[in-house]
N, C-alpha and C positions, 0 to 999 in steps of 0.2 A: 222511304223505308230506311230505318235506321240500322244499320250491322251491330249486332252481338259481339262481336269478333274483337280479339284485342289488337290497337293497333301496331301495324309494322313500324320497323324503324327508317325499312326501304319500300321502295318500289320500286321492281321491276316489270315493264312491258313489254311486250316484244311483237311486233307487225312483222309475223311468219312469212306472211307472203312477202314482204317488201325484201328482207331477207333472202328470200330462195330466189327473187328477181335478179338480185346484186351477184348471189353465188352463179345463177343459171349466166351469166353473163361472163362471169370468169371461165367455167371451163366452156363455153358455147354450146350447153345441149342442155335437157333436163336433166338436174342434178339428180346422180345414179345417189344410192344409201351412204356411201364410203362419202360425197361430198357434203353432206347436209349437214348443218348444225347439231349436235348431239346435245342435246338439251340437259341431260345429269353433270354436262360440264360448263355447261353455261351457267345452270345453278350453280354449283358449285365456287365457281368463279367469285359470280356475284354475294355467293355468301363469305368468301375472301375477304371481298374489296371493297362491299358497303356494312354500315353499321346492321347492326341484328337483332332482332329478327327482319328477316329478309322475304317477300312475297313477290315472288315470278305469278306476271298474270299473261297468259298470250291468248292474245284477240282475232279469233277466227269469221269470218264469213262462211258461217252452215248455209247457203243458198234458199233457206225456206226454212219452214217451218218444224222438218224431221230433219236429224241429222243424217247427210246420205252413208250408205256403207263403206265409201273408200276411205270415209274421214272418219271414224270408230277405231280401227287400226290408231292412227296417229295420233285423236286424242286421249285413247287409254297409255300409248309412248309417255305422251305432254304431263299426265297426272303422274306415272309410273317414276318418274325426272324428277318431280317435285313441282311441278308447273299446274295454276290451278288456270281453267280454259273458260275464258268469255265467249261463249257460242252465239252470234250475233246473224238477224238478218235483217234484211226492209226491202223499200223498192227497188228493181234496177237502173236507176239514177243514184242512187245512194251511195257514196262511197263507206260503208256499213263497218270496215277495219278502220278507218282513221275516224269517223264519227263517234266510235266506240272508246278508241285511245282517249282523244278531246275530252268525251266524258270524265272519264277517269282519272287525266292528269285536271282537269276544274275540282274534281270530288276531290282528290289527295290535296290539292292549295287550298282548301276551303275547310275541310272535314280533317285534315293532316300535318298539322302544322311543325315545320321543323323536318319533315320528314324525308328522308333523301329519295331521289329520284334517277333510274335511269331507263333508258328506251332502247330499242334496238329497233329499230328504221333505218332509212337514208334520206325518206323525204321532207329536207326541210320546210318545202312549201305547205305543208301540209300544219306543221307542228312546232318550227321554230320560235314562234309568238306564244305560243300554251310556255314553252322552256324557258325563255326569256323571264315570264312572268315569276317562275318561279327562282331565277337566279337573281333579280331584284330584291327576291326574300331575302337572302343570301345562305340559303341551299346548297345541297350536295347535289351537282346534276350530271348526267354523263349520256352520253349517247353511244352505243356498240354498234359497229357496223362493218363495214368493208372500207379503210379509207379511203379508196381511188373512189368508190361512188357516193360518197358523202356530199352533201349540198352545200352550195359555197353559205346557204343561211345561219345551217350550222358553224360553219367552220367562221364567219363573223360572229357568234358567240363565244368564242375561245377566251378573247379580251375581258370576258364579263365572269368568267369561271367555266365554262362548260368543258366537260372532261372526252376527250374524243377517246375512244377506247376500241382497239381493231379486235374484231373477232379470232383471227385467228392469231396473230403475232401477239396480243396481249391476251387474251379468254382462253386462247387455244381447244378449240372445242371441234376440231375438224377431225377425221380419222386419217387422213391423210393432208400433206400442202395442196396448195390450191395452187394451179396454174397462172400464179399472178404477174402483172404486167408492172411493178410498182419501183416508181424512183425510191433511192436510198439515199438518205442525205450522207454529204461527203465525210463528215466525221465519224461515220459508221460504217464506212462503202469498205469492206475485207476482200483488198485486192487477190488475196490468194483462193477465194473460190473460181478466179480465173485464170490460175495457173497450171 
């Protein structure tokens, strides 16, 4: 099936779940509203920071074949942000959010040429080899995530272009700081917030 659609000049995708994994991780409990990614600032962001037109797609695991009612709420949020929503299922061996991304980052390198790309994940195992590929092009690629859980696969892409980009320190899309655990390098460390 061929899109109608004209093409973006980015793309952004975002593995929501991989996300809320990293946030749930920082403050240790399921992250209450105030800590979750607010999506109208992620857009946002990204409509900043890469070329434009800009296409947020986030790639959900719907569990089956109806969408269930606790995720209706979240995905009319996702649209309401500017975020168009890949509603994916399949077996349960399937890892069905990153099969999905895979897709999508092959379809933009093939179908999208020149086209910049960024992700919001952490797991480079999953996706670092799809990124790679396309910074071989010599592409605009960025990954958003949390740095302290950022995959060291990523983080050896750095040397080739890859743009590590922190959610909340750079995107700033959080309603409130996060309870983070995170080294400061010495040339930034402002001894007087421990005065």
């Amino acid at each position: 099936m061929v899109s109608s659609r004209p093409p973006a000049a980015s793309y952004v995708l975002i593995d929501a779940e991989n996300v809320d994994w990293a946030v749930s991780n920082v403050v240790g409990r399921k992250p209450e509203p105030q800590d979750r990614v607010q999506f109208d600032r992620l857009v946002a962001f990204c409509e900043d920071h890469f070329p434009k037109p800009v296409r947020c797609v986030v790639v959900l695991n719907a569990r089956g074949e109806q969408l269930p009612d606790v995720m209706i709420g979240f995905v009319r949020a996702l649209k309401t942000a500017g975020c168009e929503v890949a509603l994916l299922h399949g077996r349960p061996d399937q890892k069905v959010v990153d099969l999905g991304i895979l897709k999508l980052l092959e379809a933009i390198r093939t179908q999208r040429p020149k086209a910049a790309v960024a992700l919001a994940s952490h797991d480079g195992t999953d996706f670092a080899d799809a990124l790679r590929q396309l910074l071989e092009e010599k592409r605009q690629v960025a990954i958003l995530g949390l740095r302290e859980y950022m995959s060291q696969r990523f983080r050896e892409l750095v040397p080739a272009g890859l743009e590590i980009l922190d959610l909340e320190m750079n995107a700033k899309v959080f309603q409130r700081p996060l309870p983070r655990l995170l080294p400061v390098r010495v040339d930034e460390f402002d001894p007087m917030f421990f005065l």
